[in-house]
VOTIDO-11682 format. One line per 3 residues: their letters; for each residue x, y, z of C-alpha. Coordinates in pm, whole numbers. Layout:
BEGIN
A> X,Y,Z; ...
***
This chain:
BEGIN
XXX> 1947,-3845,4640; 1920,-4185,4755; 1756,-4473,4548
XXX> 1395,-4446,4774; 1400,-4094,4718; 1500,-4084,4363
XXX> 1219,-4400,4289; 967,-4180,4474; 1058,-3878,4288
XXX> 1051,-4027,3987; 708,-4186,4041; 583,-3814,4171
XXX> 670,-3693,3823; 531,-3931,3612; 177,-3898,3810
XXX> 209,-3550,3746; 305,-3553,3411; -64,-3818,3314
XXX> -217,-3527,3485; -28,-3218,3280; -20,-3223,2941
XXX> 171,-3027,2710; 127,-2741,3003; -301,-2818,3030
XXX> -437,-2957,3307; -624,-3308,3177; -992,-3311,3169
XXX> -1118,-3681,3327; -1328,-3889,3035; -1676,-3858,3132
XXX> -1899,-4085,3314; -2186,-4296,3088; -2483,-4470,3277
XXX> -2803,-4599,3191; -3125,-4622,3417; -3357,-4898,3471
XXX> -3701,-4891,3396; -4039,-5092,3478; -4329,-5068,3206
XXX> -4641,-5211,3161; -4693,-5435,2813; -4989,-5339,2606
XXX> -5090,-5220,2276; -4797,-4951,2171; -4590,-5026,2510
XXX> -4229,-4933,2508; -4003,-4943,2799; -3774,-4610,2746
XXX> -3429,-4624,2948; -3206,-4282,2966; -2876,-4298,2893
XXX> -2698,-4068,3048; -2323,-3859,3060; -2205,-3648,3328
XXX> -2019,-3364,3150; -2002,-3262,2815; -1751,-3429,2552
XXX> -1483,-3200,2454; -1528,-3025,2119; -1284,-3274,1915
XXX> -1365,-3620,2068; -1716,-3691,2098; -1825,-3995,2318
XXX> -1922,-4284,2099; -2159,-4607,2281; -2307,-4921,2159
XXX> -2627,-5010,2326; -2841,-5357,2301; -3088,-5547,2419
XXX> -2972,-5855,2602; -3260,-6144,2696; -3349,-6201,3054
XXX> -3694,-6365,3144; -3834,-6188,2868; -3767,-6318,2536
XXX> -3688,-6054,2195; -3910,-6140,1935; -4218,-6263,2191
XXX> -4218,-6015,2481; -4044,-5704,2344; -3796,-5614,1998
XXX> -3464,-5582,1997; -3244,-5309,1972; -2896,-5248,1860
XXX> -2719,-4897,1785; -2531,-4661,1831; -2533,-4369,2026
XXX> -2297,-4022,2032; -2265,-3736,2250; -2104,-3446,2115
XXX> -1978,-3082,2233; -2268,-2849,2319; -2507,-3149,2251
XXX> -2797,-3257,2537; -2625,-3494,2789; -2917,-3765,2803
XXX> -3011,-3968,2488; -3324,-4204,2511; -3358,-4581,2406
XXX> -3686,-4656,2313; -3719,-5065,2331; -4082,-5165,2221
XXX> -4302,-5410,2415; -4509,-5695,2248; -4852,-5666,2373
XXX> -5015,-6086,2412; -5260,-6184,2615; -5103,-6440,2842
XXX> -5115,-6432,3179; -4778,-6446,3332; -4570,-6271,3596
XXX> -4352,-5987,3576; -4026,-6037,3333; -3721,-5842,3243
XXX> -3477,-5798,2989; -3183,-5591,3006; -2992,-5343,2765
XXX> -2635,-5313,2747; -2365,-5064,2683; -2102,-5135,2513
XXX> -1770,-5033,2328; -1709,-4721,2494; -1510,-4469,2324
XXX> -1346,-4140,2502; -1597,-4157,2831; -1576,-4396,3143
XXX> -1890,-4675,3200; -1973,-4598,3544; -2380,-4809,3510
XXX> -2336,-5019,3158; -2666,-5185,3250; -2995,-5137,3251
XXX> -3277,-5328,3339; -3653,-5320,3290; -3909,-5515,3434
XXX> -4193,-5557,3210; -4530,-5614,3402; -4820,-5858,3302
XXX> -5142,-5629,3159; -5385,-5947,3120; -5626,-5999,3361
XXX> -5583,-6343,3577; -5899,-6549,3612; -6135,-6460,3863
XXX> -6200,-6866,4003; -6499,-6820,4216; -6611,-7107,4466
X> -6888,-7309,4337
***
């Protein structure tokens, strides 16, 4: 076998062996996204993003995922609370979770903002979308100026 062919051959094999093991045909990790969301602020507003994963975990390693909120426009602590946690997707379990970020209700008039949330720290799944973002529209009236 010349070098080419024995390179080649060699390279066939070890593609074939990252997709046999121990006789078992490998399973690929599973794809995470989140969604992005637009919400309206008021009294009791949250802006609720999906996070999603496109096959179930296998039965010994369950999919692990950060997830936080990450300032855009809108500002944690005046326009909507932060979150930080964990989230983890098991064998058998539902394949969406939910992330429930809650909006602070004021009554100033200002245009439409956003803040994102993040995934993060990915274990035993892929991060196809690790972003989501939601636009947070204004709920106050704006002043009616008539002509006098």
């Amino acid at each position: 076998m010349s070098t080419a062919n024995n390179t080649a051959h060699n390279f066939f094999r070890a593609a074939l062996g990252s997709i046999f093991l121990a006789g078992a045909v490998a399973q690929a990790a599973p794809n995470l996204r989140i969604n992005d969301v637009a919400a309206t602020e008021g009294l009791g507003a949250t802006a609720t993003f999906v996070v999603s994963i496109d096959a179930s975990p296998s039965a010994t390693r369950p999919v692990t995922v950060q997830v936080s909120t990450r300032n855009g426009s809108a500002i944690a602590g005046s326009d909507y609370r932060s979150v930080s946690t964990t989230l983890t997707f098991r064998n058998g379990e539902p394949l969406t979770r939910s992330v429930a970020v809650t909006l602070i209700d004021n009554t100033v008039v200002e245009p439409q903002e956003s803040f994102s949330v993040r995934l993060s720290s990915v274990r035993n799944a892929l991060l196809a979308d690790g972003t989501g973002v939601a636009t947070v529209l204004d709920d106050d009236a704006r002043p009616n100026h008539s002509p006098s």
